[in-house]
C-alpha distance (Angstrom), angle and dihedral (degrees) to the residues before:
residue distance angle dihedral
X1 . . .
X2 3.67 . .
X3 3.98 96.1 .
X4 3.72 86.0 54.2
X5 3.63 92.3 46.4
X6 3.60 92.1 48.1
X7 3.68 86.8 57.2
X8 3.43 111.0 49.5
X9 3.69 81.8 54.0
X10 3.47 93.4 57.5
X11 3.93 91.3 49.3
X12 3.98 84.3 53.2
X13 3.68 96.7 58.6
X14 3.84 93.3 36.4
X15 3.74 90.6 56.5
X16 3.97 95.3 38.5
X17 4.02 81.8 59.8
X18 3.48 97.0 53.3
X19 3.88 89.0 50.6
X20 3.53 92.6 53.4
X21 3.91 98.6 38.3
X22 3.82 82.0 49.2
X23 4.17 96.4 53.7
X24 3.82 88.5 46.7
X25 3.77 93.5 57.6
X26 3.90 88.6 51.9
X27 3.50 91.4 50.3
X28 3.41 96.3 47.7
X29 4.03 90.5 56.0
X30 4.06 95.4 44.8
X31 3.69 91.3 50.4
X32 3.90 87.4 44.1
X33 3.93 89.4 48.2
X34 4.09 88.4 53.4
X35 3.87 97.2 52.2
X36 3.95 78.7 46.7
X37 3.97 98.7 57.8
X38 3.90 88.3 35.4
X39 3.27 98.2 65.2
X40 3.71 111.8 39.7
X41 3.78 119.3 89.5
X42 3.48 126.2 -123.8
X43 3.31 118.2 -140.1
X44 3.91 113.3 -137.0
X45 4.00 121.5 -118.1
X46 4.07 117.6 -114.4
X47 4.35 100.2 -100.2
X48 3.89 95.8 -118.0
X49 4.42 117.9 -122.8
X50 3.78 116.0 -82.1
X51 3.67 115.0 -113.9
X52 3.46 114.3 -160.6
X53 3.74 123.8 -137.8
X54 3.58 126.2 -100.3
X55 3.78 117.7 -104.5
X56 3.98 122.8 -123.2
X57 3.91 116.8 -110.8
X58 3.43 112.9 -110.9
X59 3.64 114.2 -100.4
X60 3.45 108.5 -110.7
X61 4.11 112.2 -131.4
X62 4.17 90.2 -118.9
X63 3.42 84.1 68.8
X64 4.18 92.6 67.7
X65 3.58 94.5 47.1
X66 3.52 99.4 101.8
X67 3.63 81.5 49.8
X68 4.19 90.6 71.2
X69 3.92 91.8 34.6
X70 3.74 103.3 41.8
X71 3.59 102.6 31.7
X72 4.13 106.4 151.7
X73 3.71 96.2 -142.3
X74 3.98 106.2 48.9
X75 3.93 105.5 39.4
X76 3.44 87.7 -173.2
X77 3.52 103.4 62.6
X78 3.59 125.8 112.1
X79 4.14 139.4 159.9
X80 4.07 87.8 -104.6
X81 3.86 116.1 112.8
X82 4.04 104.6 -165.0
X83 3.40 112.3 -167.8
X84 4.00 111.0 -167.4
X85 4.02 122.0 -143.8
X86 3.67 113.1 -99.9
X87 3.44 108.9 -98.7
X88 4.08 116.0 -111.4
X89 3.84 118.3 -149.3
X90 3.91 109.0 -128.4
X91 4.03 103.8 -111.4
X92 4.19 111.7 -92.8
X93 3.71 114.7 -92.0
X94 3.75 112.5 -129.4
X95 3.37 120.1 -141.2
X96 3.75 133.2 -127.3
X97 3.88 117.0 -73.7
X98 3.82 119.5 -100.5
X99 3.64 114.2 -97.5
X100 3.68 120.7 -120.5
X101 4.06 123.5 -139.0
X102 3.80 91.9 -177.5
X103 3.80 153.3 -41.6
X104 3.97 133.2 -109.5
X105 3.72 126.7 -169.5
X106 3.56 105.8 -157.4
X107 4.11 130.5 167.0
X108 4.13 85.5 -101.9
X109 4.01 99.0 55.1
X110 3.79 129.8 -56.7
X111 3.50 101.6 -83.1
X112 4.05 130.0 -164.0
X113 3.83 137.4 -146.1
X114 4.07 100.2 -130.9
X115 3.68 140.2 167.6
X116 3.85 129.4 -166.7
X117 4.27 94.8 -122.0
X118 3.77 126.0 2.1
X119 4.18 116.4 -79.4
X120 3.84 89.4 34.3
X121 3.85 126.8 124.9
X122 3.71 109.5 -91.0
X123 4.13 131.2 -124.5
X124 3.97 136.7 -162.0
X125 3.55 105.2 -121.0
X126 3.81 135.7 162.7
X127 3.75 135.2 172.0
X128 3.37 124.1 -29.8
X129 4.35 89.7 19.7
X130 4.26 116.4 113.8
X131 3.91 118.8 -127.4
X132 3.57 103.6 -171.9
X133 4.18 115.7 -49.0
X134 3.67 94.8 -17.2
X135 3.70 127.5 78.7
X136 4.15 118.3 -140.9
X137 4.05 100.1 -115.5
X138 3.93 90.9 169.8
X139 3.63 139.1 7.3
X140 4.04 130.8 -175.1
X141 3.79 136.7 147.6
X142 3.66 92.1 -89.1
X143 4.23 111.9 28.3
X144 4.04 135.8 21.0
X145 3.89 119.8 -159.4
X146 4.16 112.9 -152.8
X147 3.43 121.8 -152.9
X148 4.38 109.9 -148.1
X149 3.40 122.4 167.6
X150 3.89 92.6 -21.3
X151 3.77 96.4 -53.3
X152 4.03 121.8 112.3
X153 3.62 117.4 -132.0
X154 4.05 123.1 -170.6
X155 3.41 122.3 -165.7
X156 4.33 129.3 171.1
X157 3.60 104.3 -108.6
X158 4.19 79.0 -125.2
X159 3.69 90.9 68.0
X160 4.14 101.3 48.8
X161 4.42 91.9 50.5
X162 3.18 115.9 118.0
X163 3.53 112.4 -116.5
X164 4.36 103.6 161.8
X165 4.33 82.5 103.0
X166 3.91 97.1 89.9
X167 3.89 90.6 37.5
X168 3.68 89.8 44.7
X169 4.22 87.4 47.7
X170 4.09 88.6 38.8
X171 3.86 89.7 53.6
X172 4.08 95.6 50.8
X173 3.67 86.0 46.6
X174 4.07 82.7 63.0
X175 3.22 91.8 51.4
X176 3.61 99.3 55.1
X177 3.89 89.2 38.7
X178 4.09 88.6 64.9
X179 4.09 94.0 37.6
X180 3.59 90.4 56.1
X181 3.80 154.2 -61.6
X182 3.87 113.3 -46.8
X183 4.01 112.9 -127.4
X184 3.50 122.7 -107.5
X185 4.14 111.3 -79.5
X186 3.66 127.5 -157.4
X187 4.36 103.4 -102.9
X188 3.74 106.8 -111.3
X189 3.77 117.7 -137.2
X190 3.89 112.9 -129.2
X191 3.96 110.7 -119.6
X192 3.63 121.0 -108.1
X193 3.62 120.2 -87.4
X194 3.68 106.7 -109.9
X195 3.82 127.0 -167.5
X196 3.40 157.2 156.5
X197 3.74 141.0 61.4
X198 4.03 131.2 -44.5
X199 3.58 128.3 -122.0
X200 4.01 115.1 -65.6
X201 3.64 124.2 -95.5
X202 3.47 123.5 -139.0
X203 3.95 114.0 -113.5
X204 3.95 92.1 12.5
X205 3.86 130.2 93.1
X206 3.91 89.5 -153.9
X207 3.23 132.5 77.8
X208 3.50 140.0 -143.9
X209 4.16 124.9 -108.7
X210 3.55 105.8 -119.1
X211 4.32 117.8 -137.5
X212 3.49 112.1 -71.4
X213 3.58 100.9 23.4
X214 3.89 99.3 151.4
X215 3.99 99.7 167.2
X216 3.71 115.4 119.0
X217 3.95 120.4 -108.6
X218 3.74 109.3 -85.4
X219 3.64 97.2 45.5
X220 3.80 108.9 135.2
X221 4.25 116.9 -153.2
X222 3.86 107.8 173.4
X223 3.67 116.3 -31.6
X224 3.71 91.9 -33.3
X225 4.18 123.4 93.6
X226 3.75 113.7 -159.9
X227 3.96 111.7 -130.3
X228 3.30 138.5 -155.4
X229 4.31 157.6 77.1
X230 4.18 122.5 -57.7
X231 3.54 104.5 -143.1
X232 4.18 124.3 164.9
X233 4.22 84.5 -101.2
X234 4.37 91.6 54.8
X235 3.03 136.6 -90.1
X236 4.29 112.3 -27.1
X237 4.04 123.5 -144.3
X238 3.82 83.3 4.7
X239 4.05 108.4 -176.2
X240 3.95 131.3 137.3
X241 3.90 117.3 -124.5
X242 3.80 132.4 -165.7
X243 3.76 114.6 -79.5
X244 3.96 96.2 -113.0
């Protein structure tokens, strides 16, 4: 048993040497390899031109008008700019004039009796007062200027009286014509006419209208003309002035 001991073991150590001699060869010829790619120069590669990139087209803008007409979150958009007309307010529609019952010149102001249409209750007013939509700018015993909505408007006292009373009285008489015959009534005696000047007063060239004095403004009685405004109530701010 020993011989074959003794030769295995042999074998071993043989073998173990061949492994070894083996590895040191391959070593040998990796470490020879390194120094090999150590040392050789490398020659470097020409860098090759730049090209540059090609620029994008510009989009043109008909491209994005689906964008404007097609847009998904306002269906009612579109490319169409309406512009609407500014609007114009129709002008202001004045009203009708007061009406005027009648005139008085007294040491405050000349004041007048007025309503705001014809049939309504009647006020004093005077300059400065409001009948209605219109403001009283001016007031004397023959004109009144308005003042509505900025604008001045002058009328003769003779053209704003109220004079629907005898139509008013003219149409009831109708009436009662076609319900029946009237009765009898007692014949009334027209006044006498009575005109002409008051007494002088001293320190004015006017004078006075005395009671009674029915004649209508313009009558002229010696060198005096009698002045004033008809109304339904007489004659208002009544007084006769020298004949110039």
């Amino acid at each position: 048993m020993k011989p074959k001991l003794i030769l295995l073991n042999g074998l071993l150590v043989l073998a173990l040497g061949a492994v070894a001699w083996q590895a040191r060869n391959q070593l040998k010829g990796a470490q020879a390899n390194r120094r090999g790619n150590l040392n050789v120069l490398v020659t470097p590669l020409p860098t090759p031109p730049l090209t540059p990139a090609p620029k994008p087209d510009a989009a043109p803008a008909m491209k994005y008008a689906e964008v404007a007409t097609k847009d998904l979150f306002s269906k009612d958009r579109n490319p169409t700019v309406v512009i609407e007309p500014p609007k114009v307010e129709p002008p202001k529609k004045m009203p009708p004039l007061p009406v005027v019952y009648g005139v008085l010149g007294l040491s405050s102001g000349t004041k007048a009796i007025m309503s705001e249409k014809a049939g309504a209750a009647g006020k004093s007013v005077g300059p400065g007062d409001t009948i209605g939509e219109f403001r009283i700018a001016a007031l004397d015993p023959e004109t009144v200027t308005f003042d509505w909505d900025g604008k001045q408007i002058s009328r003769k006292i003779e053209e704003l009286i109220d004079r629907s009373g005898p139509a008013a009285t003219g149409g009831a008489a109708s009436a009662a014509a076609q319900a029946g015959p009237p009765a009898p009534a007692r014949q009334a005696t027209a006044p006498p006419v009575v005109s002409g000047p008051g007494k002088e007063v001293a320190g004015q060239a006017s004078r006075p209208c005395v009671p009674g004095d029915n004649s209508p403004p313009g009558t002229v009685v010696g060198a005096y003309k009698k002045s004033g405004v008809r109304t339904p109530f007489g004659v208002m701010g009544c007084s006769w002035v020298p004949v110039q």
